[in-house]
SEDODO-929389 format. One line per field, with one value per residue: residue number from 1; residue in three letters; x, y, z of N, C-alpha, C in turn. Coordinates in nm, 2 decimals. Example, Ala and Ser with C-alpha at 12.3 -4.5 7.8 and 13.67 -1.06 7.14 Angstrom:
<nodes>
pos	c(1 2) .
code	c(ala ser) .
n_east	c(1.32 1.28) .
n_north	c(-0.57 -0.22) .
n_up	c(0.78 0.71) .
ca_east	c(1.23 1.37) .
ca_north	c(-0.45 -0.11) .
ca_up	c(0.78 0.71) .
c_east	c(1.32 1.29) .
c_north	c(-0.33 0.00) .
c_up	c(0.78 0.79) .
</nodes>
This chain:
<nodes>
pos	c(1 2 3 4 5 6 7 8 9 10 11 12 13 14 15 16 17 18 19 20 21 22 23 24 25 26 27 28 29 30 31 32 33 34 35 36 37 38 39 40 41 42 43 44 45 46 47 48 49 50 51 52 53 54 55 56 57 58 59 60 61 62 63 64 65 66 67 68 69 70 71 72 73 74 75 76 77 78 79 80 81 82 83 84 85 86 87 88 89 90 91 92 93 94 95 96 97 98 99 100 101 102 103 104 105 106 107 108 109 110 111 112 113 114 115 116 117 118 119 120 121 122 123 124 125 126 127 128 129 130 131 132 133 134 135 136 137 138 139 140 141 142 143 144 145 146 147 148 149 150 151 152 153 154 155 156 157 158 159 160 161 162 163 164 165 166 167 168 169 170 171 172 173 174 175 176 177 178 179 180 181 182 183 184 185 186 187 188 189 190 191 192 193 194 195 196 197 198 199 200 201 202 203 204 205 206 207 208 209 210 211 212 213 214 215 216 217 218 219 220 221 222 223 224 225 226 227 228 229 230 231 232 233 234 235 236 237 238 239 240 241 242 243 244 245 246 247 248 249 250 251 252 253 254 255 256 257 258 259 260 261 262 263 264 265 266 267 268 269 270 271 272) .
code	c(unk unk unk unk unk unk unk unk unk unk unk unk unk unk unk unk unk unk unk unk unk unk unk unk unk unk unk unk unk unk unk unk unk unk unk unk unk unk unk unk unk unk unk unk unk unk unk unk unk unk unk unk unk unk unk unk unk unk unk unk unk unk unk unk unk unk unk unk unk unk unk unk unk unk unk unk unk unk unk unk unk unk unk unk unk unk unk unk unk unk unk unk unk unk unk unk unk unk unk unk unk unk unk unk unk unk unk unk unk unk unk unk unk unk unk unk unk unk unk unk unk unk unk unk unk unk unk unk unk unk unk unk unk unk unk unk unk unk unk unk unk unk unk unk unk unk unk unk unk unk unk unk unk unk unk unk unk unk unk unk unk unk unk unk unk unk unk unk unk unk unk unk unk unk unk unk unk unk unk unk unk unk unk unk unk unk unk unk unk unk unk unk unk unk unk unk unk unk unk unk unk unk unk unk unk unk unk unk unk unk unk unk unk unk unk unk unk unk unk unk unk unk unk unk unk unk unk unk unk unk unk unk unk unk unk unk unk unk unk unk unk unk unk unk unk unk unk unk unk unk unk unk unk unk unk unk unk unk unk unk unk unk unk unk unk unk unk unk unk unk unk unk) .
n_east	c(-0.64 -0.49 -0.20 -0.03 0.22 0.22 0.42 0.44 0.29 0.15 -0.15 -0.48 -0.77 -1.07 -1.34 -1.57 -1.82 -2.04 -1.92 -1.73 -1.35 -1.07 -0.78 -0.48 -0.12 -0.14 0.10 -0.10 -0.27 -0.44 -0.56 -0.81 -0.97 -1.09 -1.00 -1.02 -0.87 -0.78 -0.78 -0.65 -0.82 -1.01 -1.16 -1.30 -1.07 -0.98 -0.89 -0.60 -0.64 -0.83 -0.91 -0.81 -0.77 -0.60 -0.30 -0.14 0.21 0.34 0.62 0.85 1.07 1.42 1.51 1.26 1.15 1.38 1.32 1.04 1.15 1.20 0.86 0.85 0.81 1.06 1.29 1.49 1.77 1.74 1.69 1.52 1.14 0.87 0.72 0.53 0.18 -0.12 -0.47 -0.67 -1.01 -1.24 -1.38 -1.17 -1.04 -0.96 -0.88 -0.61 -0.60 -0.80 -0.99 -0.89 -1.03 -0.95 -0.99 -1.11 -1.05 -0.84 -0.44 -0.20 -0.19 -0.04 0.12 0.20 0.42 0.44 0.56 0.33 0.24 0.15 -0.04 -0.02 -0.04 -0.20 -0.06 0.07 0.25 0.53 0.85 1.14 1.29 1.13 0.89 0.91 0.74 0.56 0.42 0.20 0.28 0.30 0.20 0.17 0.12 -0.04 -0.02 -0.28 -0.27 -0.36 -0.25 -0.28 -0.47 -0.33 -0.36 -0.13 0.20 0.29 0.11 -0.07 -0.45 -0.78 -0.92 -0.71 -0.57 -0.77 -0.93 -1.23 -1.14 -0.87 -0.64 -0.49 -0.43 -0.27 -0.15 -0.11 -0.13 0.15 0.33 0.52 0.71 0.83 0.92 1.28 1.42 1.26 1.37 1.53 1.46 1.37 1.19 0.95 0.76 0.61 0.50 0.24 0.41 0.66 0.95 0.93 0.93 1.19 1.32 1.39 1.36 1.52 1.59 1.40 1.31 1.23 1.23 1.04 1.11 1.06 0.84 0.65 0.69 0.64 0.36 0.23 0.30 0.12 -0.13 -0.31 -0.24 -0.41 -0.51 -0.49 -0.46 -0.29 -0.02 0.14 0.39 0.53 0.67 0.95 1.15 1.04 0.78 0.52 0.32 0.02 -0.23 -0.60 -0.68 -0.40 -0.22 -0.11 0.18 0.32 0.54 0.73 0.97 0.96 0.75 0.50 0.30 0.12 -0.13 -0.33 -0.55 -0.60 -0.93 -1.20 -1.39 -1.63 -1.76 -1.76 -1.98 -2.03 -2.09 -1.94 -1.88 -1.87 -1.69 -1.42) .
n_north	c(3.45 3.19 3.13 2.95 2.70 2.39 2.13 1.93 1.63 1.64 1.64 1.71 1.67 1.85 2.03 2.23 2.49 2.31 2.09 1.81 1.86 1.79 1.89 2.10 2.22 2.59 2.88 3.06 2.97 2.72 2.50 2.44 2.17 2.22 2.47 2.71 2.92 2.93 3.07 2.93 2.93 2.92 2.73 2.34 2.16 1.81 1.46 1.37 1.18 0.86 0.74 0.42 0.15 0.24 0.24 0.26 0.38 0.30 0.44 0.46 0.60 0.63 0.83 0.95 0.71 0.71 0.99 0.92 0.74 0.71 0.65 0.40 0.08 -0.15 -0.38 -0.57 -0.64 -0.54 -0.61 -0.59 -0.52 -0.61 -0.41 -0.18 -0.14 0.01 0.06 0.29 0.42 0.58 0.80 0.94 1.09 1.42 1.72 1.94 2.25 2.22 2.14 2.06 1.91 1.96 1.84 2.00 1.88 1.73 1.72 1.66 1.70 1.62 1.68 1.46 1.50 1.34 1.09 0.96 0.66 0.58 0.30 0.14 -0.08 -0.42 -0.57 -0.85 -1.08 -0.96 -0.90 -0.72 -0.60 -0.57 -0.41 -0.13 -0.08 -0.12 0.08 0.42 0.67 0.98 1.13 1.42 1.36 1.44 1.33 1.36 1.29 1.21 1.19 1.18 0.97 0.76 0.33 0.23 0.34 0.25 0.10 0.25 0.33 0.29 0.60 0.73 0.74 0.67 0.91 1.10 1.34 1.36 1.30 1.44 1.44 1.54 1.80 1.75 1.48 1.35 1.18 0.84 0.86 1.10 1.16 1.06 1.02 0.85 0.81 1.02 1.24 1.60 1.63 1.88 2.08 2.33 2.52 2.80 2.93 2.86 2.67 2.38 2.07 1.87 1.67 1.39 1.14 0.96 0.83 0.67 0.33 0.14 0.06 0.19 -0.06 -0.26 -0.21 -0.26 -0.50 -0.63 -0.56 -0.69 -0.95 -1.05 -0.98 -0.85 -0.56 -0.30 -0.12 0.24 0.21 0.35 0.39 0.49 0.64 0.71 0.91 1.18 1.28 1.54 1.64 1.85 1.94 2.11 2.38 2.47 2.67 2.72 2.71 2.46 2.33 2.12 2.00 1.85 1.82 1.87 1.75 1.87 2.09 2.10 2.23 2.26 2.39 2.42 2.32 2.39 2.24 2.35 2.39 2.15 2.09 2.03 2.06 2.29 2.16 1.88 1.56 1.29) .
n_up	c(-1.62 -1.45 -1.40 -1.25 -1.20 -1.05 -1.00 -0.79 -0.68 -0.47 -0.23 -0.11 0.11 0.08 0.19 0.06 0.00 0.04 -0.08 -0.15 -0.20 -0.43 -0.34 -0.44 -0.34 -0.35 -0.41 -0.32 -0.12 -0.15 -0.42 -0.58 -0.77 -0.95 -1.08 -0.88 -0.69 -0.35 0.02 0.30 0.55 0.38 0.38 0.51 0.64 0.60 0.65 0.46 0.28 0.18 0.44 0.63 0.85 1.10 1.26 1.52 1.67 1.97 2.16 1.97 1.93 2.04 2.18 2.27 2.44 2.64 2.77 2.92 3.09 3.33 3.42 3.28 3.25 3.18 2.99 3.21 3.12 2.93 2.65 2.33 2.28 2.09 1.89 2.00 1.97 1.89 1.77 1.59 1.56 1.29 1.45 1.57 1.44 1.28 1.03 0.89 1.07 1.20 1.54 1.87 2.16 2.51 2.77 3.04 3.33 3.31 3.41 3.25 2.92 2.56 2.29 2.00 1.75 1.44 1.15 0.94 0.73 0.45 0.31 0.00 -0.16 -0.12 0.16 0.32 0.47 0.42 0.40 0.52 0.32 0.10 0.20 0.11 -0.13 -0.11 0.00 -0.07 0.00 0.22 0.53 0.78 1.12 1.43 1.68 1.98 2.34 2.67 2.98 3.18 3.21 3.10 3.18 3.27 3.28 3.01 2.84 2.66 2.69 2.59 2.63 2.62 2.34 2.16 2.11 2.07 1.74 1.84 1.63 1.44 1.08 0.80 0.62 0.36 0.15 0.06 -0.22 -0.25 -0.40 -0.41 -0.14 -0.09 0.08 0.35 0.62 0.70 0.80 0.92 1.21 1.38 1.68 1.72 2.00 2.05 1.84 1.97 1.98 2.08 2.06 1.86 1.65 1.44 1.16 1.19 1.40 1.47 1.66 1.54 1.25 0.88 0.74 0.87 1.04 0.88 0.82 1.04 1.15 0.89 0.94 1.05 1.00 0.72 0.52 0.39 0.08 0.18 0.48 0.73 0.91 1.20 1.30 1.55 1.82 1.87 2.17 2.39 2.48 2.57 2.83 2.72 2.67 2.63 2.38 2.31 2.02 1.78 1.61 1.39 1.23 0.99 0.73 0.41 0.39 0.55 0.70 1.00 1.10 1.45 1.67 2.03 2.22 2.46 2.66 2.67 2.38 2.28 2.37 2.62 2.96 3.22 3.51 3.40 3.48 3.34) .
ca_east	c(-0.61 -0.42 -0.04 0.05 0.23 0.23 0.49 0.38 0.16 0.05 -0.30 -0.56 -0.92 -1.16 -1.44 -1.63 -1.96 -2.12 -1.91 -1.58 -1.26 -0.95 -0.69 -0.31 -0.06 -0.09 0.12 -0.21 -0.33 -0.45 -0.62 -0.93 -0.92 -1.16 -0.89 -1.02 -0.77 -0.86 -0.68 -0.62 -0.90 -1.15 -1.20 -1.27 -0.95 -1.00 -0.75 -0.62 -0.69 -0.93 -0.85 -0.85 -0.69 -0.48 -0.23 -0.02 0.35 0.41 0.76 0.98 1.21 1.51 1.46 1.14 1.18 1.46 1.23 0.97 1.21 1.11 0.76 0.79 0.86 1.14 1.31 1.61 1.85 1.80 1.61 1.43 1.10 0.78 0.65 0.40 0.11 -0.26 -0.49 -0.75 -1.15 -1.21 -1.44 -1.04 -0.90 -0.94 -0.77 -0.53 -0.66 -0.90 -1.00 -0.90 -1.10 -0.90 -1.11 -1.09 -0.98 -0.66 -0.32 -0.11 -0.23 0.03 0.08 0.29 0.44 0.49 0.51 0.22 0.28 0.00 0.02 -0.06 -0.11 -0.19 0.06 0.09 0.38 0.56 0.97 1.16 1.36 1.04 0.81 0.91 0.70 0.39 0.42 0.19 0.31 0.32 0.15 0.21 0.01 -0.02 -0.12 -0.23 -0.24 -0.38 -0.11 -0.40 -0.55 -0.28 -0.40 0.01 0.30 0.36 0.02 -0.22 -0.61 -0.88 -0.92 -0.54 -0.51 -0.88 -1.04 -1.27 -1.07 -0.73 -0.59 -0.49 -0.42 -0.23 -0.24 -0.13 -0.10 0.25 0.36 0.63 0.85 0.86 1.02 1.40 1.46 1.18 1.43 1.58 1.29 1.37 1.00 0.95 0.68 0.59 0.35 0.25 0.50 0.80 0.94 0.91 1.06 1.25 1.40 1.46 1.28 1.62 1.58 1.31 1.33 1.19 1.25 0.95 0.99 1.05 0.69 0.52 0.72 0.54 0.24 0.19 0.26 -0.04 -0.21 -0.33 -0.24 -0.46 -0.47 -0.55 -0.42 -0.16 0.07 0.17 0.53 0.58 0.71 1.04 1.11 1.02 0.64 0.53 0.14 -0.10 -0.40 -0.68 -0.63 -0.29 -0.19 0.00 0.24 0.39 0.62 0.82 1.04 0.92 0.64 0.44 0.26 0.02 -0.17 -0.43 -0.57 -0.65 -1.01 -1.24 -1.50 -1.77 -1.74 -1.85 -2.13 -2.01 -2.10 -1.78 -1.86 -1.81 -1.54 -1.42) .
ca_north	c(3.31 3.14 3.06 2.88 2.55 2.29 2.03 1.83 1.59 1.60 1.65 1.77 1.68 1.98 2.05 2.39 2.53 2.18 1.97 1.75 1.91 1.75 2.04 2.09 2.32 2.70 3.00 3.17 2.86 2.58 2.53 2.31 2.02 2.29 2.57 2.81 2.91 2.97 3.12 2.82 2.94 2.94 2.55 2.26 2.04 1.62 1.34 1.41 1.05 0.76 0.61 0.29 0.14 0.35 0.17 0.41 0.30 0.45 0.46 0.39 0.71 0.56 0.94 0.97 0.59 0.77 1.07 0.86 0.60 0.64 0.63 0.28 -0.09 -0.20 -0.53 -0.54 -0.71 -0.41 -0.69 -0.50 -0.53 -0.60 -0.29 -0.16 -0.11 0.02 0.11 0.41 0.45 0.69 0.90 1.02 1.16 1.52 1.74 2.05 2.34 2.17 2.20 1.95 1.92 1.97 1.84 2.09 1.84 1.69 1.79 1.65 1.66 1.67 1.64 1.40 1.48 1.18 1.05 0.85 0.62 0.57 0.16 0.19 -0.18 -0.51 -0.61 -0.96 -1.11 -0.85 -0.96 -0.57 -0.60 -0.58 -0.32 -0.02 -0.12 -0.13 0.25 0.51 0.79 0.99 1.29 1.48 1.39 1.53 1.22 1.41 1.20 1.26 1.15 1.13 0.85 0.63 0.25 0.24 0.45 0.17 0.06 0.32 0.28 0.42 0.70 0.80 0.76 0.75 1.01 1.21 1.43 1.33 1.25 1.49 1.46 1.65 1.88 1.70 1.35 1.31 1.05 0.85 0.90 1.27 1.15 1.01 0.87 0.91 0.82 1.13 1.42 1.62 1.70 1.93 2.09 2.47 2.54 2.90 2.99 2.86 2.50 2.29 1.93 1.88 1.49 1.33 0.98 0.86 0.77 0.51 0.21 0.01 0.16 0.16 -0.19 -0.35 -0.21 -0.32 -0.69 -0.72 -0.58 -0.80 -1.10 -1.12 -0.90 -0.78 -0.43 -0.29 0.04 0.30 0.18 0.43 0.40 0.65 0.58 0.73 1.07 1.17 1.35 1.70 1.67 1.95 2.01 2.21 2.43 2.56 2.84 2.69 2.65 2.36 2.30 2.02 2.02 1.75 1.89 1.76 1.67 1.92 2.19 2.08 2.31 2.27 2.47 2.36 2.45 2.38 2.10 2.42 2.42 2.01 2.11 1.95 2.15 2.29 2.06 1.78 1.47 1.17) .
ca_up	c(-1.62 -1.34 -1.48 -1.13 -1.25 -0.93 -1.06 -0.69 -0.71 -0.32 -0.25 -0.03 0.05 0.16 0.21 0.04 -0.06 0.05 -0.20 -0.12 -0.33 -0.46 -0.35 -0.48 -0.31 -0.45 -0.34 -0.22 -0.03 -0.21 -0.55 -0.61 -0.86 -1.06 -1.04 -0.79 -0.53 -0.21 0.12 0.37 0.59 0.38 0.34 0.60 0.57 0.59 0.62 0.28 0.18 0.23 0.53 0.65 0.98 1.16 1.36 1.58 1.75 2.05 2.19 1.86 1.91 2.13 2.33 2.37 2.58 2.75 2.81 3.00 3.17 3.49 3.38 3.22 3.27 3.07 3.06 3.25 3.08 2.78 2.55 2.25 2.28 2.00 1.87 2.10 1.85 1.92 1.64 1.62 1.51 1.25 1.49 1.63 1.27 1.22 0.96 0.93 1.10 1.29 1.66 1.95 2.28 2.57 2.90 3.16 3.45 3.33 3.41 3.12 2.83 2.50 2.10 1.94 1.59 1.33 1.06 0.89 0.64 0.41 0.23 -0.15 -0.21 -0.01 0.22 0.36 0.51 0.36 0.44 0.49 0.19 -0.01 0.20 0.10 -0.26 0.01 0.10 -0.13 0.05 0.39 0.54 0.92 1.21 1.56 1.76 2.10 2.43 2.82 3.02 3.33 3.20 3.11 3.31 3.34 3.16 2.93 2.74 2.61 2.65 2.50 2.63 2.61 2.24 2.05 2.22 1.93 1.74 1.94 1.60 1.33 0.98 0.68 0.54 0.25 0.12 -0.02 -0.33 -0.15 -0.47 -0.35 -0.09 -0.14 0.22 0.49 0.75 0.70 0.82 1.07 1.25 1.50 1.73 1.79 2.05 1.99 1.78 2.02 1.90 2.20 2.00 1.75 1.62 1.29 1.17 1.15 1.56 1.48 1.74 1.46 1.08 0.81 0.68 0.97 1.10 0.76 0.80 1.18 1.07 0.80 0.95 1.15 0.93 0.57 0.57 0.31 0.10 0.27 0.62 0.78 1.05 1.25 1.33 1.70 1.81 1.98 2.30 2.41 2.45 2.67 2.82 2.58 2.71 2.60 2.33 2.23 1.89 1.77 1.50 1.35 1.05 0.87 0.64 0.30 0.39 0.56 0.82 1.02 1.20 1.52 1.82 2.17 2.29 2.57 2.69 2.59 2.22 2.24 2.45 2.78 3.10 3.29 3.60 3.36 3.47 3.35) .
c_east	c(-0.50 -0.31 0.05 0.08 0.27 0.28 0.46 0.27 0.09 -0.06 -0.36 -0.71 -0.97 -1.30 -1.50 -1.75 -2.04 -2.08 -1.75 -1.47 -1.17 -0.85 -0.55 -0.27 -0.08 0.00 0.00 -0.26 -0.34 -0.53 -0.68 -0.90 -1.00 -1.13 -0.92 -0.95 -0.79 -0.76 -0.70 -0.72 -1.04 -1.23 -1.22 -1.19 -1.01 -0.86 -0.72 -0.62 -0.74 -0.89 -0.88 -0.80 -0.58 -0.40 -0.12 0.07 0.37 0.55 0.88 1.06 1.25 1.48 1.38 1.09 1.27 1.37 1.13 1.02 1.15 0.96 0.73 0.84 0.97 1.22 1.46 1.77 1.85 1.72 1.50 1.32 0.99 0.75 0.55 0.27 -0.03 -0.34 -0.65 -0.90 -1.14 -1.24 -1.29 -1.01 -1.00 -0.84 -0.73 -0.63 -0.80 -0.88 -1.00 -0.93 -0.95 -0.97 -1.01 -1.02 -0.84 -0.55 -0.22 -0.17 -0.17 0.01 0.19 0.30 0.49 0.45 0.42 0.26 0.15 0.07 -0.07 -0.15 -0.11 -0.08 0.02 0.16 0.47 0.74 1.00 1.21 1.25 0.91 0.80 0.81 0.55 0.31 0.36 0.27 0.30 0.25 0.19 0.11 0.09 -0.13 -0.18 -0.28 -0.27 -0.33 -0.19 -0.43 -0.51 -0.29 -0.24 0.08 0.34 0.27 -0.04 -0.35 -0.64 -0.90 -0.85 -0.56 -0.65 -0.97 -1.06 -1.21 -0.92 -0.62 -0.57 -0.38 -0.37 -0.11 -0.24 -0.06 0.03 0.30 0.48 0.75 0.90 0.92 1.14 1.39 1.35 1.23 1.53 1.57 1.32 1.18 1.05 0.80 0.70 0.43 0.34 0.35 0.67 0.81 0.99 0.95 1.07 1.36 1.43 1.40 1.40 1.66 1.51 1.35 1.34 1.14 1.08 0.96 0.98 0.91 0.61 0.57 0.64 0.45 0.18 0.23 0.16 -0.15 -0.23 -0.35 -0.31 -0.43 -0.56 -0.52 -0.33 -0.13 0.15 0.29 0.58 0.62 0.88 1.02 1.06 0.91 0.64 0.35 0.11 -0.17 -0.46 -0.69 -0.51 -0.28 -0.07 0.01 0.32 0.43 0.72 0.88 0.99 0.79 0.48 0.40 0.14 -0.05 -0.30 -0.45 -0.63 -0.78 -1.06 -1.37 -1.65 -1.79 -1.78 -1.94 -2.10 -1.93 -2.00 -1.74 -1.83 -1.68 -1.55 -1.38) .
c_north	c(3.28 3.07 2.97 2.73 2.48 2.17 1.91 1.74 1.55 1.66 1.65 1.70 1.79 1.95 2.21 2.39 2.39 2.10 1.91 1.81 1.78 1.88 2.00 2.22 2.45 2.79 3.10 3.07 2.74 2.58 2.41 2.25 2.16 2.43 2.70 2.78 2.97 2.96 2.94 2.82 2.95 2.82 2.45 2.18 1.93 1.59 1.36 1.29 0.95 0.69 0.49 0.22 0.19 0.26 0.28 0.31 0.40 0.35 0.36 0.49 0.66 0.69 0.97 0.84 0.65 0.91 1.02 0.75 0.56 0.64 0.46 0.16 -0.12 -0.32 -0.47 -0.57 -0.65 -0.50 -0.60 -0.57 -0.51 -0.45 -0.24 -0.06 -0.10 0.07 0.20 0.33 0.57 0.83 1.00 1.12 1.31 1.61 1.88 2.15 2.31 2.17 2.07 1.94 1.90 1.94 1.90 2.00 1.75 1.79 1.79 1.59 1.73 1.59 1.54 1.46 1.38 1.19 0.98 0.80 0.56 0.43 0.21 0.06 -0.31 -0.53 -0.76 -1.05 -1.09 -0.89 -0.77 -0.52 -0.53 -0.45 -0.22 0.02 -0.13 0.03 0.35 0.64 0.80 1.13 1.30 1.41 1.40 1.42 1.28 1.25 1.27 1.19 1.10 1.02 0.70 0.50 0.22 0.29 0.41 0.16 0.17 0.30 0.39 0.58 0.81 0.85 0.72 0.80 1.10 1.28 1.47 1.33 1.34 1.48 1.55 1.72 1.79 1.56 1.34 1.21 1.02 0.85 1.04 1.27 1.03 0.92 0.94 0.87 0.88 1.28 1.45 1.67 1.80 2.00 2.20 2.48 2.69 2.98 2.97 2.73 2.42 2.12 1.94 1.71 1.49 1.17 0.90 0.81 0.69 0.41 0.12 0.10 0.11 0.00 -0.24 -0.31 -0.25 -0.50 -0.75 -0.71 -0.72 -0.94 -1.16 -1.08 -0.82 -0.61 -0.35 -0.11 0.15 0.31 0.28 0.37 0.51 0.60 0.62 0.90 1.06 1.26 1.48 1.71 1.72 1.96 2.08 2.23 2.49 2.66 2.78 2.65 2.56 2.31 2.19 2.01 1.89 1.79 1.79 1.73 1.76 2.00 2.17 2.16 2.30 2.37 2.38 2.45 2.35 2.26 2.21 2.38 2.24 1.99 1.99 2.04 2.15 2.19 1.95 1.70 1.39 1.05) .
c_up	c(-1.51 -1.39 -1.34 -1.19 -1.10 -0.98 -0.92 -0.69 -0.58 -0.32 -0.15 -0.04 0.20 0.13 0.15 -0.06 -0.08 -0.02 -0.13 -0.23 -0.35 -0.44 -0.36 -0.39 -0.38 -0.34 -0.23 -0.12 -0.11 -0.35 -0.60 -0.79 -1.01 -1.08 -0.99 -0.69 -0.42 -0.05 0.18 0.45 0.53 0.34 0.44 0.54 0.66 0.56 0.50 0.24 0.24 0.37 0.59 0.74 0.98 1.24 1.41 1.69 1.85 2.12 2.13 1.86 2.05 2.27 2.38 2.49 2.69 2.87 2.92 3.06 3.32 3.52 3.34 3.31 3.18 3.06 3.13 3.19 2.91 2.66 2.46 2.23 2.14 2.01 1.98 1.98 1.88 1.76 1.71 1.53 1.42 1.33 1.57 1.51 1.26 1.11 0.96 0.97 1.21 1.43 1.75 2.07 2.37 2.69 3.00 3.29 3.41 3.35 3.29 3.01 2.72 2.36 2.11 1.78 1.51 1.20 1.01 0.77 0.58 0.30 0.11 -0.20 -0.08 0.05 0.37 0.39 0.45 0.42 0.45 0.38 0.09 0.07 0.17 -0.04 -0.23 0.02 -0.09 -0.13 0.22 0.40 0.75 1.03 1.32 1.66 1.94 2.22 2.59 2.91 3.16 3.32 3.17 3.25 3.37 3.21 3.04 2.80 2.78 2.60 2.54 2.49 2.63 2.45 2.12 2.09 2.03 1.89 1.77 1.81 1.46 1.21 0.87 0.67 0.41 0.24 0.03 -0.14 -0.23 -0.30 -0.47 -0.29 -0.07 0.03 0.35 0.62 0.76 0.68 0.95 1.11 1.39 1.51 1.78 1.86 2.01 1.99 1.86 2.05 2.05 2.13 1.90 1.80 1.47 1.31 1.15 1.31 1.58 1.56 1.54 1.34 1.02 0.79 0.75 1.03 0.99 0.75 0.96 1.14 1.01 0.84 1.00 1.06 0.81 0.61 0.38 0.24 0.14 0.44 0.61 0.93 1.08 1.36 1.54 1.64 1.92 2.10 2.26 2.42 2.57 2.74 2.76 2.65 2.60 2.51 2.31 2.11 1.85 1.67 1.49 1.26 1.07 0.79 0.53 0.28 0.44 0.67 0.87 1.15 1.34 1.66 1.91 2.21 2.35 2.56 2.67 2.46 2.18 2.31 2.64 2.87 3.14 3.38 3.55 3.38 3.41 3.35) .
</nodes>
């Protein structure tokens, strides 16, 4: 009999022996809704929960703006600027362990680690006082980004930030009463095995509710929606064969590898 008690109530969805799981944390790996426990590799990991528009912030950590300064536009006169807010397809979202194309002709191409904030219930001109009552929970992602293709340093296209796969998820879906203050996680970023950034979500430009009170003014933020808060500095290029970690304290280990424009069936001479 299996005596593992899992007092967490964060949660996993897999994939194994052709059927979708429900998976909880075990010491050995993880441990299906129907209490077989199973190593980490022997399951396909998924978004661990339904999802539903993605909205991703890019440059709400004060350093990672400083990081790209002479990259951007900024006003001059120091004026804080609207969120800068793109939203994803699902065909982007992959989940832990999972494999992310790398095309053979760019030069810079790097991860982001963030927070995601997953909404529980509707949210509609949501004041900040009151969003935090919006928020199910939170889980890791590793937003990557090809720094070639930006149309300028400032706004993100398509092909920067929902490129297939570009966009991973997990490992696990958090309760947000698990966590006491989510603007107090440090995250960081190991590329194989040697931690290349390290922040804290307490450098936010623009805190949790204040992104669920813009949001929602324009827009019903439903459940299921996540936002994926931004990343801070230190993002480094990634090749091919690199493995890339992202941890959250609290919250979670998210693991992906870098591989090649083979492995999605597109010829080496391939540009684009």
């Amino acid at each position: 009999m299996n005596t593992h008690m899992n007092t967490s109530r964060r949660t996993a969805r897999v994939a194994f022996g052709g059927t979708l799981h429900t998976a909880t944390p075990h010491p050995q790996g993880l441990q299906l809704a129907d209490g077989r426990v199973l190593a980490e590799d022997a399951v396909v990991w998924l978004p661990p929960f339904e999802v539903g528009t993605v909205i991703a912030l890019g440059l709400n950590y004060a350093d990672h703006v400083k990081e790209l300064a002479k990259e951007l536009t900024l006003a001059a006169n120091g004026a804080k600027d609207e969120p800068l807010v793109f939203l994803k397809g699902p065909g982007a979202l992959i989940g832990h362990r999972g494999q992310t194309r790398r095309p053979q002709d760019v030069r810079f191409m790097h991860y982001e680690c963030e927070l995601a904030v997953v909404i529980g219930t509707p949210a509609r001109n949501v004041c900040a006082a009151d969003a935090m009552a919006h928020v199910a929970g939170y889980t890791v992602c590793n937003d990557y980004a090809v720094r070639d293709y930006l149309e300028n340093w400032y706004r993100p296209n398509l092909r920067v930030k929902n490129r297939d796969g570009g966009t991973v998820l997990g490992p696990w879906f958090v309760p947000a009463d698990e966590v006491p203050d989510p603007h107090a996680l440090a995250l960081r970023t190991l590329v194989n095995g040697r931690v290349t950034q390290q922040g804290t979500t307490a450098n936010m430009v623009n805190d949790i509710p204040a992104l669920i009170e813009y949001l929602s003014s324009f827009m019903t933020l439903q459940p299921g929606d996540v936002i994926l808060t931004g990343t801070p500095d230190g993002v480094v290029n990634v090749n091919v064969g690199d493995e890339v970690v992202c941890e959250i304290d609290g919250i979670g280990r998210l693991v992906n590898t870098l591989v090649g424009d083979d492995l999605y069936g597109i010829p080496s001479a391939s540009t684009e």
